[in-house]
C-alpha positions in Angstrom: -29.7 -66.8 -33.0 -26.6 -66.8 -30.5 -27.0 -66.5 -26.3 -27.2 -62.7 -26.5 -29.5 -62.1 -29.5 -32.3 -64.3 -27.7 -31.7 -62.6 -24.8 -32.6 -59.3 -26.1 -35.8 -60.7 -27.6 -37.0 -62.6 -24.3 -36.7 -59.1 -22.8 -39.9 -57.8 -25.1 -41.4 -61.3 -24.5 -41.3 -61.8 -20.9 -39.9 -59.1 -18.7 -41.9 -56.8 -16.7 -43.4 -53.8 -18.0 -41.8 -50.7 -16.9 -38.2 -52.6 -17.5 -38.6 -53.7 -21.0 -40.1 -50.3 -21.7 -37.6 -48.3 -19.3 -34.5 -50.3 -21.0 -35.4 -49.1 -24.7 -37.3 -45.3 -24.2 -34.4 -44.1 -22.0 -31.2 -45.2 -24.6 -34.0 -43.5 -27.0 -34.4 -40.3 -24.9 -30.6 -40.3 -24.5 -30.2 -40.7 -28.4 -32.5 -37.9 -28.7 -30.8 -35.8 -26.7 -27.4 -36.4 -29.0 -29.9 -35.7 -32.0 -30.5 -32.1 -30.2 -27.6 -31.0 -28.6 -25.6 -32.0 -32.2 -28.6 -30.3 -34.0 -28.3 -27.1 -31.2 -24.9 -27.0 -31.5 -24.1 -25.4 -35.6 -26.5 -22.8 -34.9 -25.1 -22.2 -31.2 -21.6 -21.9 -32.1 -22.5 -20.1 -35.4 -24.4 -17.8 -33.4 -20.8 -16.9 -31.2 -19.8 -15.2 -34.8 -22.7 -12.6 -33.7 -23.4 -12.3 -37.1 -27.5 -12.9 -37.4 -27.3 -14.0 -40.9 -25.0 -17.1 -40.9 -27.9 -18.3 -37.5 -30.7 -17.8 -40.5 -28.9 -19.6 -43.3 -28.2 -22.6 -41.0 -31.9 -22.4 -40.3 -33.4 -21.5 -43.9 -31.0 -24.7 -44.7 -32.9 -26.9 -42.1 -36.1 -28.1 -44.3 -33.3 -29.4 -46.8 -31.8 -31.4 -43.9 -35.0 -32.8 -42.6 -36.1 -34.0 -46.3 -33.0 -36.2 -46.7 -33.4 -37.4 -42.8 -37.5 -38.4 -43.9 -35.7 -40.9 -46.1 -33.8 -42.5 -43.1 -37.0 -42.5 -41.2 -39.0 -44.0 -44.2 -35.9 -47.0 -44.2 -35.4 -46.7 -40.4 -39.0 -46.7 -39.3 -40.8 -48.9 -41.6 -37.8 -51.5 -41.3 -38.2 -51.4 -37.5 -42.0 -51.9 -37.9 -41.4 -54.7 -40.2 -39.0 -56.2 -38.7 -40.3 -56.5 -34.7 -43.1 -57.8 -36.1 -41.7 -60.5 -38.0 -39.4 -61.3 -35.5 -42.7 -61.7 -33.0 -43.4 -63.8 -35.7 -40.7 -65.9 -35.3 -39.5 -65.3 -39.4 -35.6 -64.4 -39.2 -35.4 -64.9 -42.8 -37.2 -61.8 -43.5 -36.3 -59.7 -40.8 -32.7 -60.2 -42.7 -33.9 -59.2 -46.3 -35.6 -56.1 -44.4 -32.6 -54.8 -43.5 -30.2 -55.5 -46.5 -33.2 -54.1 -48.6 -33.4 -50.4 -46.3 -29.4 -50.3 -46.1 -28.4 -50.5 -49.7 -32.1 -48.5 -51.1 -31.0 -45.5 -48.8 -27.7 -45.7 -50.0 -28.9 -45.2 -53.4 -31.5 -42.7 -52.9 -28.5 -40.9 -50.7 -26.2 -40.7 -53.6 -29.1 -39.5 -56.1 -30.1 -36.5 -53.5 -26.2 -35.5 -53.6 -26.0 -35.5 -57.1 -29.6 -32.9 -57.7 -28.4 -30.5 -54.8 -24.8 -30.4 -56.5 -26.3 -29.5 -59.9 -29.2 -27.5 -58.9 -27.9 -25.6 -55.8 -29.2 -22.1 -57.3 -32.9 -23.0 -57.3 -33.0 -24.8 -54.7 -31.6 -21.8 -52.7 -34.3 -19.5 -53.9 -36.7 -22.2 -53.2 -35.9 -22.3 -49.4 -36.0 -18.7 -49.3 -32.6 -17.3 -49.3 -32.6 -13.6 -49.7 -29.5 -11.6 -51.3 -28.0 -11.4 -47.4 -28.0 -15.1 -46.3 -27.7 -16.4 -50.3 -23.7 -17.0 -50.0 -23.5 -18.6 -46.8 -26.9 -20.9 -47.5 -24.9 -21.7 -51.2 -21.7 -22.5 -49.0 -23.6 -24.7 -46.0 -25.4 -26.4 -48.5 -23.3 -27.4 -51.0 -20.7 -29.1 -48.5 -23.9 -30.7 -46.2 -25.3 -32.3 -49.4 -21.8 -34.7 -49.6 -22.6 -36.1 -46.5 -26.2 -36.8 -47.3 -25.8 -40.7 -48.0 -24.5 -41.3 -44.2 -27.0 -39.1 -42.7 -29.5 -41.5 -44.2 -28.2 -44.6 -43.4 -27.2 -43.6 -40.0 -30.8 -42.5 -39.5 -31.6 -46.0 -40.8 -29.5 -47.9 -38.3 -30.2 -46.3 -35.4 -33.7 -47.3 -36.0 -33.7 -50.9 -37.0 -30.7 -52.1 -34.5 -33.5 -51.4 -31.9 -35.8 -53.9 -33.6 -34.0 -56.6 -32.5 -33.8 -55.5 -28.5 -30.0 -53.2 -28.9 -31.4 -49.9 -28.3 -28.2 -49.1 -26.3 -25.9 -50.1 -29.3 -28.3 -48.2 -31.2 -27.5 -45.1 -28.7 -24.0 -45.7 -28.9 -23.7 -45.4 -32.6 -25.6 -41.6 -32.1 -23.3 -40.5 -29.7 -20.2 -41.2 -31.5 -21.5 -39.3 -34.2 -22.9 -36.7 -32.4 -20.4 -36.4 -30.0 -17.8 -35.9 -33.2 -19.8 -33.3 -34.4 -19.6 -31.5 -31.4 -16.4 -31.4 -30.7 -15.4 -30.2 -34.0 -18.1 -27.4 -34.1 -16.1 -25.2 -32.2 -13.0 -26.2 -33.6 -14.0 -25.7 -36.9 -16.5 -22.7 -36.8 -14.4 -20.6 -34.3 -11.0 -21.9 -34.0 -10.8 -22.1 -37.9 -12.8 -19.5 -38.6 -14.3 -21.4 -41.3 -18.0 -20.5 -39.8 -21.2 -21.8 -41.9 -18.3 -24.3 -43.8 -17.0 -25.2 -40.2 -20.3 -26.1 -39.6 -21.0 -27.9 -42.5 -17.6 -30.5 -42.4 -18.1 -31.1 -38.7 -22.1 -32.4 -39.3 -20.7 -34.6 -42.5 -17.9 -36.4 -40.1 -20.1 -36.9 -37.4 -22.5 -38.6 -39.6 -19.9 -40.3 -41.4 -18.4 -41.5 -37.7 -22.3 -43.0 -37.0 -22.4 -44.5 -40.6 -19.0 -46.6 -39.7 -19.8 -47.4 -36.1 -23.1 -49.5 -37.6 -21.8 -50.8 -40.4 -18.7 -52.3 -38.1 -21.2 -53.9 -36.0 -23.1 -55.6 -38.9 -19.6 -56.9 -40.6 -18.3 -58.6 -37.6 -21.6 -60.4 -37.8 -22.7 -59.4 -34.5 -26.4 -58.9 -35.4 -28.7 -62.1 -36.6 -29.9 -59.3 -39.3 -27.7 -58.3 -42.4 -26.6 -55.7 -45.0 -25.7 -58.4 -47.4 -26.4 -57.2 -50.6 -26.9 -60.8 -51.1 -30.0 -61.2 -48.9 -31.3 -58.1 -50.9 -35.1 -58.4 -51.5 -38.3 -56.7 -53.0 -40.0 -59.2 -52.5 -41.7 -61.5 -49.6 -44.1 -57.9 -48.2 -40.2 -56.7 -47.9 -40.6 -53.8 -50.3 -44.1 -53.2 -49.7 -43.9 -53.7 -46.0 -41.2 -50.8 -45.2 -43.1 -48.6 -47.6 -46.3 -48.7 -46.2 -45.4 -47.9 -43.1 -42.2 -45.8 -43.8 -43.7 -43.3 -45.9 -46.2 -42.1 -42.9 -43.4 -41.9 -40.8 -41.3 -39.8 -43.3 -44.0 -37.5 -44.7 -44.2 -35.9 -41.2 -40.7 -34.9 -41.9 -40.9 -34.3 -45.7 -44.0 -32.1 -44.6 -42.1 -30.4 -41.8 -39.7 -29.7 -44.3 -42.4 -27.6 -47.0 -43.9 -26.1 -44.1 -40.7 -24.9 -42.7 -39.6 -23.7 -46.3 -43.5 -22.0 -46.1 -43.0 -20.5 -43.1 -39.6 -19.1 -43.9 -41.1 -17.2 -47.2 -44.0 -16.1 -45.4 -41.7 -14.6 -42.2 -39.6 -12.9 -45.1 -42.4 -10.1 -45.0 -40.6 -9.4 -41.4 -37.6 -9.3 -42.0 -34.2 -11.3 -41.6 -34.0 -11.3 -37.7 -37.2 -12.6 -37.5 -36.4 -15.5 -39.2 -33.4 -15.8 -37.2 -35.6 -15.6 -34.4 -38.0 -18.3 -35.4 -34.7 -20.3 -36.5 -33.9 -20.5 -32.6 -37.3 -20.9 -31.3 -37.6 -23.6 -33.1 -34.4 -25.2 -31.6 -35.7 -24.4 -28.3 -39.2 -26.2 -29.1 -37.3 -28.9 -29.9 -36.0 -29.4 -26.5 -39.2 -31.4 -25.4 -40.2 -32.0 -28.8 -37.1 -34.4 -29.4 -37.2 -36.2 -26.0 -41.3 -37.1 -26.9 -40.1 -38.2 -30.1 -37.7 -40.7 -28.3 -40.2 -41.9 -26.1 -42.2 -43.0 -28.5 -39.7 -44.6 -30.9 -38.1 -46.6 -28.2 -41.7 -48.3 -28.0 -42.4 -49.0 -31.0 -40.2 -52.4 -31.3 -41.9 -53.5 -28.0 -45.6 -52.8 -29.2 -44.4 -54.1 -32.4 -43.3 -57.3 -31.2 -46.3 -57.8 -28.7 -48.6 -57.3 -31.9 -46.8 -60.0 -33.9 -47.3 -62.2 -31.3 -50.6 -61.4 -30.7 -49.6 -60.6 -27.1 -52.6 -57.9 -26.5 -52.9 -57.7 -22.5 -48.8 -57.1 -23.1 -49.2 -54.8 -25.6 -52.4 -53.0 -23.3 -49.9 -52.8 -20.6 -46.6 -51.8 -22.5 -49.0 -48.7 -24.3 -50.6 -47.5 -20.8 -47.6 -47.0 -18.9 -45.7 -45.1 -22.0 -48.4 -42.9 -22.3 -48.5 -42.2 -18.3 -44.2 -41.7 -18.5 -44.6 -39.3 -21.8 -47.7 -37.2 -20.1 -45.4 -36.6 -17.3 -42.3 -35.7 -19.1 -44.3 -33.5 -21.6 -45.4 -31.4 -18.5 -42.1 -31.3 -17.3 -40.3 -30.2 -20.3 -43.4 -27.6 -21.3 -42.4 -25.8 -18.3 -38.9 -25.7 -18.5 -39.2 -24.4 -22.1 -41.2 -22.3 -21.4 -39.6 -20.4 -18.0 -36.3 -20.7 -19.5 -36.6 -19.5 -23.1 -35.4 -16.2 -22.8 -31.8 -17.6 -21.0 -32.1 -20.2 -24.4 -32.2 -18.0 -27.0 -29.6 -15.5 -25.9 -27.5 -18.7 -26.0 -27.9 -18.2 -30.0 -28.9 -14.7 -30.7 -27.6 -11.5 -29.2 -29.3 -8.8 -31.9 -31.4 -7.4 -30.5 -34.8 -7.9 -32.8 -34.0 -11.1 -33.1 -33.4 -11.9 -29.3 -37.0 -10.4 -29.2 -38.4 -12.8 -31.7 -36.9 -16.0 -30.4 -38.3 -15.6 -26.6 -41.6 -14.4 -28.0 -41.7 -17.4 -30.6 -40.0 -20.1 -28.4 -43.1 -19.2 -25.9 -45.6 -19.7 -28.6 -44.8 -22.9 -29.7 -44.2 -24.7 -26.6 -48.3 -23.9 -25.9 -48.7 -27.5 -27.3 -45.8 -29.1 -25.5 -48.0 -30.7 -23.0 -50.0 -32.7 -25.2 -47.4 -34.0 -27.6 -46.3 -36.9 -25.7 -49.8 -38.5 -26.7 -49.7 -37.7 -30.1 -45.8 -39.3 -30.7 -46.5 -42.2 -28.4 -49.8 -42.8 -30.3 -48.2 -42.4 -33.7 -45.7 -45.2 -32.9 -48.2 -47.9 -31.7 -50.4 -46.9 -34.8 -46.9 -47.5 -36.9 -46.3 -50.6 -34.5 -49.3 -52.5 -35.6 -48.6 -52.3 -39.3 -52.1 -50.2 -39.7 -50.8 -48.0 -43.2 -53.3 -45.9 -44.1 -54.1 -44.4 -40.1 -50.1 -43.9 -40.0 -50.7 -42.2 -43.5 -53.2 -39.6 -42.4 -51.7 -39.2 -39.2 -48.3 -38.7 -40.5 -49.5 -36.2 -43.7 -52.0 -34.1 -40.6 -49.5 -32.6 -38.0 -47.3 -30.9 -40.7 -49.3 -31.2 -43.5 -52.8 -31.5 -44.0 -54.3 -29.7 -41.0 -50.7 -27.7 -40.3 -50.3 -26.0 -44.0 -54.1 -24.9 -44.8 -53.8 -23.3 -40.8 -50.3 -21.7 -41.9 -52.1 -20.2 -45.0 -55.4 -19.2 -43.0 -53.3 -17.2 -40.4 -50.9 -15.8 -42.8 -53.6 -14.2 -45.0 -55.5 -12.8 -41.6 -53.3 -11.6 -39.8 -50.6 -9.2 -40.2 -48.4 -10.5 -36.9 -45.6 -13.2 -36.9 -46.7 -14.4 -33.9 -49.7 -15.6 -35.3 -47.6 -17.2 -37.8 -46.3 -19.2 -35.4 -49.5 -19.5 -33.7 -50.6 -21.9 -36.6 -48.4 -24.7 -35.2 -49.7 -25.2 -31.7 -52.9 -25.1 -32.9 -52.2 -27.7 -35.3 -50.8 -30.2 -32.2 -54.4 -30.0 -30.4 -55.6 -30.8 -33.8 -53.6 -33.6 -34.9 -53.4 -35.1 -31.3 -57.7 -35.4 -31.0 -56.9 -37.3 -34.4 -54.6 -39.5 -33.2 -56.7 -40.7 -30.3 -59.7 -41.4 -32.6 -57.1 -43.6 -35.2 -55.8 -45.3 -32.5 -58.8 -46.6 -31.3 -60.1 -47.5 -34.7 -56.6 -49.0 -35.5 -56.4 -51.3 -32.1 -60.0 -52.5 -32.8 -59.4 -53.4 -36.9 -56.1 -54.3 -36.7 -56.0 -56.7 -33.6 -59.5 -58.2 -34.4 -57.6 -59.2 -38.0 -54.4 -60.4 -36.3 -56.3 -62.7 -33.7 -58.4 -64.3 -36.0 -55.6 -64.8 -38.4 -53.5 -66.5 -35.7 -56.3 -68.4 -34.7 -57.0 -70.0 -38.1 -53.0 -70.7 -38.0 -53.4 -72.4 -35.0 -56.4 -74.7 -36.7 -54.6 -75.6 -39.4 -51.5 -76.7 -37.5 -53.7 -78.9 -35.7 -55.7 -80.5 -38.3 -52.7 -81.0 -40.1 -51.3 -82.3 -36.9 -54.1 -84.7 -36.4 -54.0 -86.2 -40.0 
């Protein structure tokens, strides 16, 4: 490794606490914040058109979106997880496969998704529940959105794993250039253009592509100590099976947030257009805090990952109890804001009238759980961070699956109000968080118990070989 790249990894070895974890949450949070403004700004400048049923397309066009940005999180977060801990381990070899492996598998699995949405863009429209007044503008948003589906997952890939090895502001970087892109051509395109949901559509596919570039760059002039050789390309070495096991808990929260949102969608059809407009933009405005808790917790997880593969646990005690302290705070802090300052949101999106209505009254429902969430996305990661599958599986398939869908259902088939549609998600957060407390614990105990002893007998054989 050169000067700079040990550097960055001394940094999760040896520097105080509330640096190392200050130095990768906050490029996280910021990264996040890119993520949401560029995800606040189609439906924001779409909703300028005042026409409320472009605002529902972008949003019945959402779960489609998240499903193809699960497979960057099942590349970007299980490589991350992977690869801190082998780099606490000390194994640069593998750490390099990792990444070559999650680069050129998303790539693939990117090209096959643009392929099926091409050829099967009729019943995939009626799937997501696109009714005979947003079916031509969900047909036009879709079909340009799925050509850029390749560089949304690898961009979601890289902005993951550069953080493994201690960049999280490069990492950053490569978001806002994207993001940034994408809105600054929103306005152009959407308004200036008048090309509106196909405005929208181009300006998200260059943005990605501009984040896509920016990473791959970085890796060609050989500035990381991992790769995207195809060359150091393997399955196998726990390379494959690593990534998986822990990516596919990460992405099934957003494959599952995906189904649930195309659930709720069919289910807020009995109400009518605006109100899935409405729920559209609450659920931008819920993402507010939502996406700044998620960034908190990702920027840990390469620290708690690394402090596990070193078998660092008063480190990892430490790193874990002031990140939950910082995400309980902010989580307060953002609930409120959300939650004063809805109505002034949504009319930033919606001016009909209904559908005004619905957003404030929506946008107030879901934020119920915002104060809680920091511990549930902060425990996730350091469940993900020590490798421990099958509570990351439960935990990932509960908040918008599991526990989140059998709710859904209950309240949809007891109660004739939208708002108690809604209702079904907070609920679900008090829920899933309890759960995630209860896996941790069970988690740190199994999982650092096995990683001790397993160093430990290392360290005996080293010696006994040392003394023969």
């Amino acid at each position: 490794m050169n000067n700079v790249d040990t550097k960055n990894i001394e940094i999760f070895r040896s520097a105080p606490i509330p640096k190392v974890v200050m130095l990768n949450v906050i490029p996280s949070i910021i990264s996040m914040i890119m993520v949401l403004i560029y995800n606040l700004a189609d439906t924001f400048f779409i909703g300028q058109t005042d026409n409320a049923y472009m605002v529902a397309a972008v949003s019945l066009v959402t779960p489609v979106f998240l499903l193809f940005m699960a497979v960057g999180l099942l590349f970007g977060i299980g490589g991350t997880s992977l690869i801190s801990r082998k780099l606490g381990e000390g194994n640069i070899e593998v750490a390099k496969g990792t990444s070559s492996f999650c680069f050129w598998t998303g790539i693939i699995i990117g090209l096959l998704g643009l392929a099926i949405i091409q050829i099967g863009i009729n019943p995939i429209c009626n799937i997501i529940g696109a009714t005979p007044d947003t079916m031509v503008y969900v047909k036009q948003y879709l079909r340009i959105i799925a050509i850029g589906i390749p560089f949304l997952i690898v961009s979601n890939i890289f902005s993951n794993i550069i953080r493994a090895e201690g960049k999280a502001n490069l990492s950053m970087m490569g978001m806002i250039l994207g993001n940034l892109i994408n809105i600054i051509l929103d306005p152009i395109m959407i308004l200036g253009f008048q090309w509106n949901v196909v405005g929208a559509a181009i300006a998200t596919i260059l943005g990605n592509m501009a984040s896509t570039l920016f990473y791959v760059g970085y890796f060609l002039l050989k500035k990381s100590f991992l790769s995207i050789n195809i060359k150091e390309y393997k399955l196998g070495n726990g390379i494959a099976k690593g990534v998986v096991a822990i990516g596919i808990p990460a992405s099934l929260n957003s494959i599952l947030m995906s189904i649930s949102n195309i659930i709720i969608n069919n289910f807020m059809t009995d109400y009518g257009d605006m109100a899935i407009a409405g729920l559209g933009v609450a659920m931008k405005v819920n993402m507010i805090a939502v996406m700044l808790l998620i960034g908190t917790g990702a920027g840990i997880q390469p620290i708690l990952g690394f402090c596990f593969g070193s078998s660092d646990k008063k480190r990892f005690n430490a790193a874990l109890k002031f990140s939950l302290l910082f995400s309980i705070i902010l989580s307060m802090i953002m609930s409120l804001i959300c939650y004063i300052g809805a109505g002034p949101m949504v009319s930033a999106f919606l001016t009909e009238p209904n559908a005004h209505l619905y957003g404030i009254q929506f946008s107030r429902i879901l934020i119920i759980s915002g104060p809680i969430l920091g511990i549930l996305f902060v425990l996730t990661n350091t469940i993900q961070a020590m490798g421990a599958a099958i509570p990351s599986l439960i935990l990932s398939i509960s908040r918008q699956g599991l526990i989140y869908i059998p709710v859904l259902i209950i309240f949809s088939k007891n109660f004739s109000s939208a708002a108690m549609l809604v209702s079904a998600q907070p609920v679900t957060d008090y829920i899933s968080t309890i759960i995630s407390i209860f896996l941790y614990l069970t988690s740190y105990r199994k999982y650092f118990v096995n990683k001790e002893a397993e160093t430990t007998n290392i360290e005996t054989l080293s010696s006994t070989h040392l003394s023969i």
